[in-house]
Backbone bond lengths (Angstrom), bond angles and torsions (degrees), N, CA, C in turn:
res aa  C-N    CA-C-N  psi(-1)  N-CA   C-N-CA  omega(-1)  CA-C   N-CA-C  phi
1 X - - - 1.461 - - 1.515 110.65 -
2 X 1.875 117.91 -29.90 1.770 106.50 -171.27 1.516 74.12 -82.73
3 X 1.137 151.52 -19.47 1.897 109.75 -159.87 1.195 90.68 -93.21
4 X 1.500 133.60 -2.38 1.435 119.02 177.58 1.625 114.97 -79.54
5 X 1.362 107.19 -29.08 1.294 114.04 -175.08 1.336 117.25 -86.37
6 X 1.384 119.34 -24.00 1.432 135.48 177.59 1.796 106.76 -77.45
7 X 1.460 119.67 -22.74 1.295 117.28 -175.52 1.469 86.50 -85.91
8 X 0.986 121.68 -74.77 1.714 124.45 -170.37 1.602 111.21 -55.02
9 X 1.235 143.06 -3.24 1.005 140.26 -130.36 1.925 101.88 -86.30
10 X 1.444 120.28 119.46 1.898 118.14 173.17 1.874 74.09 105.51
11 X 1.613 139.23 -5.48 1.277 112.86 169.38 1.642 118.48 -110.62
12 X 1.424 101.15 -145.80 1.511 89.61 -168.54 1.982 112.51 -79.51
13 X 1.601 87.40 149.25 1.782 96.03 -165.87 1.801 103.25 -58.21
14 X 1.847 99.33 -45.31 1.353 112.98 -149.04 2.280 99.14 -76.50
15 X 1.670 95.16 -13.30 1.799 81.88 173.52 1.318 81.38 -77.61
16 X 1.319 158.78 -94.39 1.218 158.63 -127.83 1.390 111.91 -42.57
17 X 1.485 131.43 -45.01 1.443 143.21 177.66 1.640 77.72 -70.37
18 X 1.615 154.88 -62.82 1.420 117.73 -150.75 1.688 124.76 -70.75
19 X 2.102 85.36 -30.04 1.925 83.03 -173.94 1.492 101.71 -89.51
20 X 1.439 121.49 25.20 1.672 129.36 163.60 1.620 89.41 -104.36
21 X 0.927 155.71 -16.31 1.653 153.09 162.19 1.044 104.52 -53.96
22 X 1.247 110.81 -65.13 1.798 135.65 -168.18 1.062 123.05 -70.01
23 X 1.412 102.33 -4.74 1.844 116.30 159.29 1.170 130.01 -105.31
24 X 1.067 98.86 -12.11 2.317 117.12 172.11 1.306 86.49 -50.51
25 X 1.408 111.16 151.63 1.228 143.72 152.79 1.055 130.21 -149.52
26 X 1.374 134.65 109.01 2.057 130.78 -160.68 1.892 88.03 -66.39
27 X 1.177 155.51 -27.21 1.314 147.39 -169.72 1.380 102.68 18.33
28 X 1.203 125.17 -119.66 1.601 131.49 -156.27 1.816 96.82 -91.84
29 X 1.321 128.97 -9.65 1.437 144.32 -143.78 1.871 79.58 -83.49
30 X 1.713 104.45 137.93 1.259 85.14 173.24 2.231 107.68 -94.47
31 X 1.512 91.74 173.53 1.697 93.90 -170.83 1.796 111.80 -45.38
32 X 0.687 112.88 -1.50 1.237 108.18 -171.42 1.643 105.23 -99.39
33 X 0.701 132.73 -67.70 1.629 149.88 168.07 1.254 100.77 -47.49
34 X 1.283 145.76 -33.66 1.810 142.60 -179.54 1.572 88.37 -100.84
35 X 1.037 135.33 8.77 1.635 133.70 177.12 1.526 98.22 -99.43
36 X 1.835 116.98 -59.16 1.521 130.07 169.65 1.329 101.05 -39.60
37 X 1.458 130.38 -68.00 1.382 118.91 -136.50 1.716 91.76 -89.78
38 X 0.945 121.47 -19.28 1.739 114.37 179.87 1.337 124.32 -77.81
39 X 1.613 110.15 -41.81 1.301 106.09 154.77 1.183 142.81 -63.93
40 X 1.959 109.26 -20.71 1.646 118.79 162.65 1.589 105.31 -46.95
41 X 1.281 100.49 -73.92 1.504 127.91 -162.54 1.742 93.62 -52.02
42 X 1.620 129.23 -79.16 1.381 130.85 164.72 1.421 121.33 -18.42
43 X 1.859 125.45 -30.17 1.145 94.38 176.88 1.966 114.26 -95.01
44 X 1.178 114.30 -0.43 1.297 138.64 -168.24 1.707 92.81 -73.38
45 X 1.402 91.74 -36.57 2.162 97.32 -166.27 1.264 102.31 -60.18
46 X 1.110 142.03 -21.28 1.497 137.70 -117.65 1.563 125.65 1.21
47 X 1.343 118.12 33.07 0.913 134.58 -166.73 1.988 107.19 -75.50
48 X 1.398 119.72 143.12 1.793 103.19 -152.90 1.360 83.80 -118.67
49 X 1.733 120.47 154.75 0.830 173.27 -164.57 1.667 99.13 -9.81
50 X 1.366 124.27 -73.10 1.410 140.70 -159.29 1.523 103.99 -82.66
51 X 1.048 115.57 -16.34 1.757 113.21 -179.10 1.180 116.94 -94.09
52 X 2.098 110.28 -25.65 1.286 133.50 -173.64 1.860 101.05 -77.68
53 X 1.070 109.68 -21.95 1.929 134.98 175.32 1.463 91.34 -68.64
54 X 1.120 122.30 -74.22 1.392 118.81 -159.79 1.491 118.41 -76.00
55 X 1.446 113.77 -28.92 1.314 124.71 166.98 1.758 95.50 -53.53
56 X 1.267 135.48 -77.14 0.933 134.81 -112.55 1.703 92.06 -99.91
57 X 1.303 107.80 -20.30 1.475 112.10 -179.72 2.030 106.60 -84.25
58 X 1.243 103.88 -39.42 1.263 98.88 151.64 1.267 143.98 -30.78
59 X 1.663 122.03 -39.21 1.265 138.82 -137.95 1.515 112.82 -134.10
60 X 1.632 92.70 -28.45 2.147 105.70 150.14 1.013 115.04 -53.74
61 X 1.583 125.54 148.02 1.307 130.69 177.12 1.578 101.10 -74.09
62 X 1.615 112.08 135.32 1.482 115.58 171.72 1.446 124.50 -30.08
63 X 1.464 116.23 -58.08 1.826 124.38 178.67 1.633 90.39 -25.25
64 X 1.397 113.29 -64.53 1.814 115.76 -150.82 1.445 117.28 -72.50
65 X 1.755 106.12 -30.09 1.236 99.64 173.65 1.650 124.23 -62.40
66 X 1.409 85.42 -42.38 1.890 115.67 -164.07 1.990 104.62 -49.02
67 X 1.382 108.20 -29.96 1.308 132.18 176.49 1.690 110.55 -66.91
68 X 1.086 107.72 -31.25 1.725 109.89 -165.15 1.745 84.63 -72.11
69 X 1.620 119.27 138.03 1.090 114.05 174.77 1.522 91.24 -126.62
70 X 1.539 134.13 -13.66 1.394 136.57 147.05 1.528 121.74 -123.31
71 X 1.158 89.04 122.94 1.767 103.26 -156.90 1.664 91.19 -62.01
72 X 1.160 115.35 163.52 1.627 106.03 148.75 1.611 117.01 -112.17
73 X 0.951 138.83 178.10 1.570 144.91 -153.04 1.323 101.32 -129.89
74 X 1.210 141.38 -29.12 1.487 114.78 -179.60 2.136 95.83 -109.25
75 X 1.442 107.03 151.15 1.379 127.26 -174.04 1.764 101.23 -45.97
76 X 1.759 104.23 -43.81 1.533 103.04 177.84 1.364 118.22 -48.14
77 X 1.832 106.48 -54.69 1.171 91.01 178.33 1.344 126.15 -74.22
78 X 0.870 116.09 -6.34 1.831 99.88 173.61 1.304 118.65 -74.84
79 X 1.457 110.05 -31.52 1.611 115.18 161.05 1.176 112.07 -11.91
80 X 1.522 113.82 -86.69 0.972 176.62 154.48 1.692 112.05 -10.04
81 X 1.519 105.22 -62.92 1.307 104.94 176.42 1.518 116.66 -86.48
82 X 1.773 106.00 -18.56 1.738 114.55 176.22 1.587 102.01 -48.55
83 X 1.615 103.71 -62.32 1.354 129.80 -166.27 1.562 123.40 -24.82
84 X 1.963 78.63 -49.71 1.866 91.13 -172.51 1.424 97.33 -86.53
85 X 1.158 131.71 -20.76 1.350 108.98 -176.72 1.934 121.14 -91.22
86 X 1.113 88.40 -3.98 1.498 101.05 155.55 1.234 123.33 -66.59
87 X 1.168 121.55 -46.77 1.288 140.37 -170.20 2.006 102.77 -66.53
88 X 1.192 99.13 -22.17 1.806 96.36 179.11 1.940 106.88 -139.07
């Protein structure tokens, strides 16, 4: 996050919150905690609805995505539906 801010640094805040998006990764983090820190960081992006989907489905560990057999369409629900399927 400092070399992100130090490259951009006197420019705009909200590119800095996206290529800090674009570095989340849920890795070992369980769904809940890569859910916290994406939506901190996600609402800073102002980044809108359908990109915040693909960002965020991107950035789940494969096992959880690979499980969704109906995606949902708004960012909440994926929250939401990531969450529970973490959970089993």
């Amino acid at each position: 996050m400092l070399e992100i801010k130090k490259e951009f640094e006197g420019g705009n805040e909200e590119l800095v919150k996206v290529m800090e998006l674009r570095r989340i990764e849920q890795e070992k983090k369980i769904m809940e905690e890569f859910v916290q820190k994406f939506q901190r960081v996600a609402k800073e992006s102002r980044y809108k609805e359908r990109v915040l989907v693909e960002e965020f489905k991107r950035e789940m560990n494969r096992t959880v995505r690979e499980k969704t057999e109906r995606p949902p369409t708004s960012i909440e629900q994926w929250y939401k539906h990531a969450t529970n399927l973490d959970r089993y």
